[in-house]
N, C-alpha and C positions, 0 to 999 in steps of 0.2 A: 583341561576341559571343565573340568569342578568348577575353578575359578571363575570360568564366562558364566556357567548356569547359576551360580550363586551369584552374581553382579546382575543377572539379566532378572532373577528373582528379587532384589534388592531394589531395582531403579525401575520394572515394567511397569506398577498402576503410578507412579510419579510421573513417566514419561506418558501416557498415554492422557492423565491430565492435565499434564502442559501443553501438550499439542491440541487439546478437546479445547482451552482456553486461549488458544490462540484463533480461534476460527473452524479448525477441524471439523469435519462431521465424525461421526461414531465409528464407521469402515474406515474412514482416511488416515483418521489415529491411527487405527490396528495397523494397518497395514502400513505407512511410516515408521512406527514404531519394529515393526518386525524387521522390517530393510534394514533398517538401525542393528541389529541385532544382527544380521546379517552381515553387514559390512564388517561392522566391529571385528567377528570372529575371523572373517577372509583378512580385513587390513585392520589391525588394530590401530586406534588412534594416538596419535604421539605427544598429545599433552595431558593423557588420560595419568599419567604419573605425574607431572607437575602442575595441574590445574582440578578443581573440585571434580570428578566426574558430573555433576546434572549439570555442571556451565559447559561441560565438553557434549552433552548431551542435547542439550539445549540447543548451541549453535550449527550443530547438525538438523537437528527437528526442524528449527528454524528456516532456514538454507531450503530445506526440501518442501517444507509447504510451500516457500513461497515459488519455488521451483515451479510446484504443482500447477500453484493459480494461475503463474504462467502459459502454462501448456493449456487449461482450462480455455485461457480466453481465447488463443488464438487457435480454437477447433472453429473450423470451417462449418458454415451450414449446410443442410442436407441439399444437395440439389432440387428434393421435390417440394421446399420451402416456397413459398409464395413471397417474394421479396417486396411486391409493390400490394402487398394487402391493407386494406382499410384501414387496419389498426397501425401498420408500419408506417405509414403514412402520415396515421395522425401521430406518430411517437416523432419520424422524423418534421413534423410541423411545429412539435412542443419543443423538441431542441433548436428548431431552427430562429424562435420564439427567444427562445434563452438565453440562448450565445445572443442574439441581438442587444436584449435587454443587458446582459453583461459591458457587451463591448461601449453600451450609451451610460452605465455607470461608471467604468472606467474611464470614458472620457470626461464624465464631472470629477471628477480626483483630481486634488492638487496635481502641480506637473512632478513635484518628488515621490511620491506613491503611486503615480502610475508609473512611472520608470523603477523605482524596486522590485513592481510585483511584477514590470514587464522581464528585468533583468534574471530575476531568483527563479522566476514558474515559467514563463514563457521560451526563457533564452535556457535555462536549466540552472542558471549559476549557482555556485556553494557562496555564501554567505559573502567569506574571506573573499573571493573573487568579484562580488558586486562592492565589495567596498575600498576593493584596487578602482573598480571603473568610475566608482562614486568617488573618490582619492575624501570617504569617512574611515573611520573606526568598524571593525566587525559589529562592535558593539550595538553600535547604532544605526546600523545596518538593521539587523535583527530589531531594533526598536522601530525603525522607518517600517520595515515588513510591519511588523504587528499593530503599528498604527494603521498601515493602511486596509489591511487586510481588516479591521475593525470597520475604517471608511466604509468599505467595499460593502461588508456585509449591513450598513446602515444602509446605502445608499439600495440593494436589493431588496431590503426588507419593505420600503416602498411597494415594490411590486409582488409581493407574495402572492398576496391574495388574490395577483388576475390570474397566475398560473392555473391552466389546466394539469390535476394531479390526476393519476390513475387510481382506479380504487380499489 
């Protein structure tokens, strides 16, 4: 028991500012962190002897934020939310604004950059897999992406400035 309390005093303000630097708020830290701590002593972790412990730390902290954000996004709103109010309205009018504007810059893109970035972001592909359907190189896969994805963002930056931003 020595051992845990000496490793939990050794690695808690390093963990707590990795996690604070990942995104964390100040509570979220703490309290990831402690879980951490927690688990640890119920199941100890099994590469904690052949891997650095803060990279065994890390890909727990990790794991669990994004866990979190998870859960975060898909809380449901309040029923006595007002779904069709003025402001949602006009949120849903500036997206619906957007994605338009997207979809008319993507259809000015070469026809190779629209098919990568419809293949990798739309369809989900991993790289290696759009460049079996593209019968390129991974390599150049990743190069077609990031040209196009340059395109892309040339061709919106056109229209910045009509964007309605919230203030």
């Amino acid at each position: 028991m020595e051992a845990i309390a000496q490793f939990v005093k050794e690695h808690q303000d390093w963990a707590i500012k990795y996690i604070r630097r990942r995104g964390a708020t100040p509570q979220q830290a703490e309290d990831l962190v402690q879980a951490l701590w927690v688990e640890m002593v119920q199941r100890p972790p099994k590469g904690l002897q052949t891997h650095a412990p803060k990279a065994v730390i890390a890909t727990k902290l990790k794991s669990w934020l994004i866990r979190d954000w998870y859960k975060q996004r898909r809380v449901v709103p309040d029923s006595g939310v007002q779904l069709l109010s003025k402001e949602n309205l006009s949120s849903i009018a500036r997206c619906i604004r957007l994605f338009n504007e997207v979809r008319a810059a993507m259809e000015r893109l070469q026809t190779s950059h629209r098919e990568a970035l419809r293949l990798r972001y739309l369809e989900g592909l991993s790289s290696p897999q759009v460049a079996a359907q593209l019968s390129i190189s991974d390599s150049a896969v990743r190069g077609l992406v990031r040209r196009a994805l340059v395109a892309l963002r040339s061709e919106l930056h056109l229209y910045t400035n009509t964007l309605d931003r919230p203030t």
